[in-house]
GUTISE-666720 format. One record per residue (C-alpha): x, y, z negated. Coordinates in steps of 0.25 Angstrom, whole numbers, plus 5000, padded with zeros to 4 digits. Layout:
XYZ/...
***
This chain:
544052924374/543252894360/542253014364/542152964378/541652834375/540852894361/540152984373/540152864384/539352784372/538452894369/538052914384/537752764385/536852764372/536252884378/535852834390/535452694385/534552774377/534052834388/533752714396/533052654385/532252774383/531852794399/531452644399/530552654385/529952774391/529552714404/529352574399/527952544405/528652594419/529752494418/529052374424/528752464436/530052494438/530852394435/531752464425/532052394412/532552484399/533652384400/534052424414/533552564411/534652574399/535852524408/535652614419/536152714411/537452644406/537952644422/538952754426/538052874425/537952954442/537853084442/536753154447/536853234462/537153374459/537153454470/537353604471/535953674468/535253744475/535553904475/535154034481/536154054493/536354214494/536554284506/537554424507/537554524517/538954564525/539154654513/538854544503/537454594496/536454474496/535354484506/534554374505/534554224496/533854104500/533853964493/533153824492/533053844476/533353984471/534453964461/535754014456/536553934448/537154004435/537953944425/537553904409/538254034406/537354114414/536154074408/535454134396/535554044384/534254054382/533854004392/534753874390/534153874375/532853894381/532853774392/533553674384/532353704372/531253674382/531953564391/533053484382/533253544368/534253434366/534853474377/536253484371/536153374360/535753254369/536253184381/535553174393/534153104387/533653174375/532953034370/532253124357/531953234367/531253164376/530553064365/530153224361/529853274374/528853164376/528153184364/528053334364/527653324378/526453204374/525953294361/525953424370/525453344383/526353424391/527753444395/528353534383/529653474381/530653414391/530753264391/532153264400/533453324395/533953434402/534953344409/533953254417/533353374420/534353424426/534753284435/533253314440/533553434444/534853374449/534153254459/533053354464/534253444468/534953354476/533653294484/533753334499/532253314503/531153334495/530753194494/532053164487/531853294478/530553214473/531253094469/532053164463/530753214453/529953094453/530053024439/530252884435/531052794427/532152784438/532352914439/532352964425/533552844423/534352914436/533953044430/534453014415/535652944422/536153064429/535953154417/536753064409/537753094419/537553244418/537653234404/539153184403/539753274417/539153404410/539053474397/537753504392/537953664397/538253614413/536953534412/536053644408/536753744414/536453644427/534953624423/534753784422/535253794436/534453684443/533153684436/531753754443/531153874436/529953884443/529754024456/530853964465/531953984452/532953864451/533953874441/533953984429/534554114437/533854094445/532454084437/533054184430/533054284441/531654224447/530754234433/531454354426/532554424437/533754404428/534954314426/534854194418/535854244408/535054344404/533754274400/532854304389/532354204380/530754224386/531454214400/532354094396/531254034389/530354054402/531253984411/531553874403/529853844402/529953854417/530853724421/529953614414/528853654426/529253764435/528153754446/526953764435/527853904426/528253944441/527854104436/527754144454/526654064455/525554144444/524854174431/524754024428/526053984429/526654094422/525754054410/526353934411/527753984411/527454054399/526953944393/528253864396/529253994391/528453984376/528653844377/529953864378/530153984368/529353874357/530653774360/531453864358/530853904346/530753754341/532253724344/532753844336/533253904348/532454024346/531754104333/530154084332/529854234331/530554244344/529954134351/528554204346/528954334352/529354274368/528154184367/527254324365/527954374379/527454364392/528454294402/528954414406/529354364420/529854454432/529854384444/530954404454/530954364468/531454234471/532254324483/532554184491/532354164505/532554244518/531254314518/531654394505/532854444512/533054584517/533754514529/532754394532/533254354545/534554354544/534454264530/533854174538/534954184548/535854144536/534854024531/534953954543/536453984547/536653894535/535953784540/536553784554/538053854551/538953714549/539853814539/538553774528/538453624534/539053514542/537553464543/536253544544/535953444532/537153504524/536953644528/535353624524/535953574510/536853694510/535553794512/534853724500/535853714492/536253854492/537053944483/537754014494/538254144496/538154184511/538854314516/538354344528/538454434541/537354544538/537354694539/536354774530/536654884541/536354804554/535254714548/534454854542/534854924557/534254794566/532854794556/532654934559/532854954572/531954824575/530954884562/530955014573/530354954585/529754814581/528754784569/528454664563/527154654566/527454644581/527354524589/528554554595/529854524587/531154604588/532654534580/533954584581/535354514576/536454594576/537954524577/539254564574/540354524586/541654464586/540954404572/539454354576/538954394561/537454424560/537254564556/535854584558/534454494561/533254574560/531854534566/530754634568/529654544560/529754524544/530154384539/529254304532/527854224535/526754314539/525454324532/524654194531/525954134540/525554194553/526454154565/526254324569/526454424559/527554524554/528454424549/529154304555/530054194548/530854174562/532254224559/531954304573/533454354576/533954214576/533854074582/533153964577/534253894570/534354044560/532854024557/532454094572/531454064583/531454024596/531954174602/531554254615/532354244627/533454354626/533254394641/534454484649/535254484637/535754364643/536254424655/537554474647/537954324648/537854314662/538654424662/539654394653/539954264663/540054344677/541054434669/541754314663/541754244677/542454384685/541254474688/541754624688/540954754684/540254804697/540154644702/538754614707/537854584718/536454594724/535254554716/533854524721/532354584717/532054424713/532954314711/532654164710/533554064704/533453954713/534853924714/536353914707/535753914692/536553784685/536353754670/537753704663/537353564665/537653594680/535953584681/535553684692/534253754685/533853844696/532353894696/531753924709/530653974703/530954094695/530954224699/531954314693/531454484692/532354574687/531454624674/530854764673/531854874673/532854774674/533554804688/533154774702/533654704714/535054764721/536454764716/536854724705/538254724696/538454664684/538354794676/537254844683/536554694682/536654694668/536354844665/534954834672/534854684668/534554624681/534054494681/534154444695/535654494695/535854424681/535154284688/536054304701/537254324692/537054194681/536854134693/538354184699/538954164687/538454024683/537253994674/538053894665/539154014665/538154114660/537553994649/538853974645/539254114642/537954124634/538454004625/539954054622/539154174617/538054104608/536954094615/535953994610/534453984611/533554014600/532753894600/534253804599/533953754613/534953744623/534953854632/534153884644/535153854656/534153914668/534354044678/533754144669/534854114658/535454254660/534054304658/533954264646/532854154645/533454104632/532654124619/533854184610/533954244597/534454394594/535754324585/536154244596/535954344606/536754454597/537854354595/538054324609/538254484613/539054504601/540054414609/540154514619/540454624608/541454524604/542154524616/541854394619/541754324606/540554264601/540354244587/539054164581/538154234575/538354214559/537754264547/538654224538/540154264533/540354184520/539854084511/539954084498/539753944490/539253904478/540653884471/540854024477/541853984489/541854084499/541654024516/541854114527/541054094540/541954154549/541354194563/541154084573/541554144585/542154114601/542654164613/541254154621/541754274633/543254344637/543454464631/543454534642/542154444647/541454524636/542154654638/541654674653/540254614647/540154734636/540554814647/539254794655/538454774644/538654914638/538354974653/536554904646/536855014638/537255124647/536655104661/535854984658/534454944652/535054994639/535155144645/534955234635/535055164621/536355174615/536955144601/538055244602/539255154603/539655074614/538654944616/538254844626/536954754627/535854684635/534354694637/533454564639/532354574644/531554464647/530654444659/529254454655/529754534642/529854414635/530754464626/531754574625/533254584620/534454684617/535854624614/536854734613/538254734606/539254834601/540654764597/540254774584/538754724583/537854654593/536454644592/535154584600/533654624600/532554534604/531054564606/529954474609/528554414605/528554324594/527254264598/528054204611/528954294621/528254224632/526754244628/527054384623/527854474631/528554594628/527654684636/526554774634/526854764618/526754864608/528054834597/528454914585/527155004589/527755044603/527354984617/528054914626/527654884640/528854794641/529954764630/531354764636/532554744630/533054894632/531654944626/531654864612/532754774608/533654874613/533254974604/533154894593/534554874597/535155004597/534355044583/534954914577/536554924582/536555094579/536155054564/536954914564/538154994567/538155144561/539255094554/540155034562/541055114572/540955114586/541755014595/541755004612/541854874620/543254834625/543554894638/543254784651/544454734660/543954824672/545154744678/544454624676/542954654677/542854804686/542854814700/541654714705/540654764715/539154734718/538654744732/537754874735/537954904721/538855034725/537655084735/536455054725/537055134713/537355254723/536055264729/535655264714/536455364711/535955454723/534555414719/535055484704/535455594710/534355634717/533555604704/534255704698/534355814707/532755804708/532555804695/533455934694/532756024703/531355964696/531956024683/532556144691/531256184697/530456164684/531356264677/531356364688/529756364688/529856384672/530956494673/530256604682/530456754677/530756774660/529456834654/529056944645/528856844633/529956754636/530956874635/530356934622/530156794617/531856784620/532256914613/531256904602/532056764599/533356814601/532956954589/532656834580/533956754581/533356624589/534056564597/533956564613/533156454619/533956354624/534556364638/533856254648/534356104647/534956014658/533755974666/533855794662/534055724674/533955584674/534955474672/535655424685/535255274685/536455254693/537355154690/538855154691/539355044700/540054954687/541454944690/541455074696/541155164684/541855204672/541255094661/540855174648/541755224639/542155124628/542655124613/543755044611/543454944602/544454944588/
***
């Protein structure tokens, strides 16, 4: 009890000392202010507050799915280390320079500031410190805890008031911590200059080491850079790294002064250069190797409500930092998806390839690659190689606006007739043009019919005639697409496009017009991937995610588990895999294969807009999209030369999904095939379509005779080049067969083309199918 009060006495002398001295200081300023020595004394004798302190700011660090770092970013690059950490030479070395009395004085060092003032007067310059290390520190302390900038430059300006608040608070620091915790916290927060807060972390920046392992010149250097970091900052040229130097042999002459060091070896370090070695800052997602999805990550915590109740709180949460974020990317999928884009697209082209790969059943993010460089472009051209758009994703993830994502949404129309009873084979007559004049309703009961437009089925995409839902969807027809939305309900077909994530890129609400299933919505690949994911899924969609765990500050380990939900009926999404695998086997896919089992849509836009692949195995889905960065509209995909080869037209079979099947091979070399889930025939089989029977038999005939005249073509070319075995030929023969050569081959089948005949769906056997495990 006697030691409390000996120590409550002493810290009241010491703070009427320091009132006293504050008002004598400024005592011509008193009258301005209205602060009297009197009144300057007793503030000090009040029940001392303590000072805000807020977590600092810290490098938050970002892990692949295996747990290596691959990308860091911050507000102020620092990491926090405690006093037994730190070299003591560089705690001798700071406390000689800013506060030699740190550890004998309380938290105003009346003789060393008297001291200060005079050295500083006889040298006219700042050579010593006037403020202890402690008011330094509540600086630092108020500065850190400003939200806005303006309250960050109160928190600097200087005048009587402030330095009383400033003196008060370190008062207050003074008796919650030892001296040790006080420096240890002044190490941490204090600015080194080159983007460094906090010793590690200027450590790292000016010398690549840890702070424990600092020499006296590095320790030295350091310590002359905190009095003016901005004029020693050694990044910005010669004259500030004289000026450093300058600063580190002040330091190294304190030092000398105070006994802390011998002279001879102050002499020998002043005779060094600084000996610096510059280490990148590494912050920021431009220095990632995985740009675009660090990005994805930096926004997913300002819109994720797991890092916020409050896009206030979730802003203050990206500040602060100090994270460890393990997250869902695979080196394997993000190198496959770069390289096949690198293949076909370069980054100097107008137009712009980006795929997102997404796993099912979990919605985690495995890849994001873009086919342009991130980064500004030289002299901060809007057109160049590089692009700070995070272009795989929406806006809300750093994205822009998007193209329209064409037939790709034709699976949701889809996925609603086979949800609503439509069976394999079911379908019905299609016009050459089409007009939706009539039944389009949005879901706010609104009719949006629009006499005016005239539907066409795109290029290559089909013509008029029968149509089932299989053979509608292989050859992507858009009249039978219109016709069926319009069947099945246009809210209906909205609907099912919300259950499975479907979002525009932009945030607006979606457009609810007749040419939905066409695809007239500017998406995002993400979004677009997440939403065929579902149907890998069986049915359950997952929302896209780039993070698994976070890891605080005080090391407490949150799970972000999947957010997930049942957006289509198993067996919904069964019959649709069942279809869409058929793109890949009889459809506008024909021909490109991955060598598992696979399903997938083109879009194609009218006008070549824009052109998409979304494509799914049950293990990984992925989507492709291709357009002019410059504007879709003003800029068509036609008559354009990308990646070095033309294109008349860009369709979504002829880039993205090549891109496509290059990505998913690589993404997945390692992981073992699995099938789709057999349909219920039961349920689904048995439909029929009007003149459907007839059209694929006449095709069929039409095939056959194909064949038959292609055969006796071949035929007759042989029998010409037969005739009677010459002379030569039958020397050249035997010669060959003294030496030991082998024969010539025997003739080949003659290559007859592909019978473009399509089995009535329904009434074929569907593809063989793996079991999935």
């Amino acid at each position: 009890m006697t030691n409390r009060l000996a120590y409550a006495g002493a810290l009241g002398t010491a703070g009427a000392l320091g009132g006293v001295l504050i008002a004598t200081i400024a005592l011509p300023l008193v009258g301005g202010v209205g602060l009297g020595a009197k009144e300057a004394a007793s503030s000090f004798t009040e029940e001392l507050p303590i000072p805000p302190e807020d977590p600092l700011p810290e490098m938050t660090r970002v892990l692949d799915r295996h747990g290596k770092q691959i990308a860091q970013f911050y507000t102020q690059n620092r990491e926090s280390v405690p006093i037994n950490q730190i070299a003591p030479v560089m705690r001798h070395a700071i406390t000689a320079i800013e506060d030699a009395r740190f550890y004998e004085h309380g938290a105003l060092d009346v003789r060393g500031t008297f001291r200060a003032l005079v050295t500083n007067a006889q040298a006219g310059g700042v050579r010593q410190g006037g403020s202890s290390l402690t008011q330094q520190l509540v600086k630092n302390l108020l500065v850190n805890h400003a939200e806005t900038d303006h309250e960050r430059q109160l928190a600097r300006v200087q005048n009587i008031d402030r330095k009383i608040t400033e003196l008060r608070y370190a008062l207050a620091l003074e008796r919650k911590y030892t001296k040790d915790q006080i420096l240890e916290r002044y190490l941490n927060i204090a600015y080194f200059g080159a983007g460094a807060f906090g010793v590690q972390a200027a450590a790292q920046r000016f010398f690549g080491v840890d702070a424990s392992r600092l020499t006296l010149l590095q320790a030295a250097t350091l310590a002359g850079a905190v009095r003016a970091p901005y004029t020693t900052d050694p990044s910005l040229g010669a004259p500030q790294r004289q000026a450093l130097r300058e600063r580190r042999d002040l330091v190294l002459e304190r030092m000398e002064q105070l006994g802390v060091i011998r002279p001879a070896a102050a002499r020998a370090a002043r005779a060094k250069p600084l000996r610096l070695n510059m280490q990148s800052a590494g912050g920021g997602c431009g220095q990632s190797r995985y740009p675009y999805f660090c990005l994805y990550v930096q926004h997913e915590i300002l819109t994720n409500p797991a890092f916020g109740y409050t896009a206030a709180d979730r802003e203050r949460t990206l500040r602060r930092g100090g994270l460890v974020l393990r997250t869902t990317l695979d080196p394997v999928a993000q190198r496959s998806a770069e390289r096949a884009i690198a293949a076909r697209v370069a980054p100097t082209d107008h137009e712009v390839a980006a795929e997102a790969m997404v796993e099912p059943g979990t919605g985690r993010i495995r890849a994001l690659a873009a086919s342009k460089h991130y980064g500004n472009n030289p002299g901060n051209r809007k057109n160049g190689p590089n692009t700070t758009y995070n272009l795989p994703a929406d806006q809300a993830h750093g994205g822009g606006q998007g193209f329209q994502a064409g037939s790709t949404f034709k699976a949701f129309t889809l996925a609603t007739a086979l949800s609503q009873g439509w069976r394999f084979g079911e379908g019905f007559q299609t016009p050459g043009r089409f007009v939706p004049r009539e039944g389009y309703t949005n879901c706010s009961g609104k009719p949006v019919n629009d006499p005016r437009a005239r539907i066409f089925n795109a290029g290559g995409e089909g013509t008029g005639g029968p149509y089932s839902l299989e053979l509608g969807t292989w050859k992507s027809v858009n009249i039978f697409f219109m016709k069926l939305e319009r069947r099945v309900g246009l809210c209906n077909v909205v609907k099912t496009a919300r259950r499975l994530g479907i979002e525009r890129a932009d945030g607006a609400p979606l457009r609810e017009v007749p040419t939905f299933t066409l695809g007239v919505n500017e998406m995002d690949p993400t979004t677009v991937a997440g939403a065929f994911a579902a149907f890998g899924a069986r049915g359950r969609y997952c929302r896209p995610v780039a993070i698994t765990e976070i890891v605080e500050r005080d090391g407490t380990r949150v799970p972000v588990p999947p957010s997930c939900s049942r957006a289509l009926e198993p067996q919904v999404a069964d019959a649709v895999n069942h279809v869409l695998q058929g793109v890949f086997t009889r459809g506008t896919m024909q021909g490109q294969s991955i060598g598992r089992p696979a399903a997938g849509k083109t879009g194609t836009n009218n006008g070549y807009t824009s052109a998409w692949f979304a494509g799914y195995t049950p293990d990984l889905a992925a989507a492709v999209s291709v357009g002019d960065m410059r504007g879709s509209y003003r800029y068509p995909l036609t008559g354009v030369t990308i990646g070095g080869e033309y294109f008349g037209s860009v369709q979504g079979a002829s880039l993205p999904g090549p891109i496509w099947v290059k990505s998913m091979i690589g993404a997945l070399r390692k992981t073992p095939p699995s099938g789709f889930a057999r349909p219920d025939l039961a349920r689904f089989g048995g439909g029929f379509t009007p003149g459907l029977k007839e059209m694929l038999e006449a095709a069929r005939k039409k095939a056959r005779e194909a064949r038959r005249r292609a055969e006796l073509k071949a035929h007759g070319r042989r029998d010409r080049n037969r005739g009677l075995p010459d002379l030569f030929q039958l020397l050249r023969g035997a010669q060959q067969a003294l030496n030991g050569e082998p024969a010539p081959p025997a003739d080949r089948p003659v290559p007859v083309p592909p019978d473009p005949a399509i089995g009535a769906p329904g009434l074929v056997e569907p593809p063989r199918l793996i079991p999935r495990g």
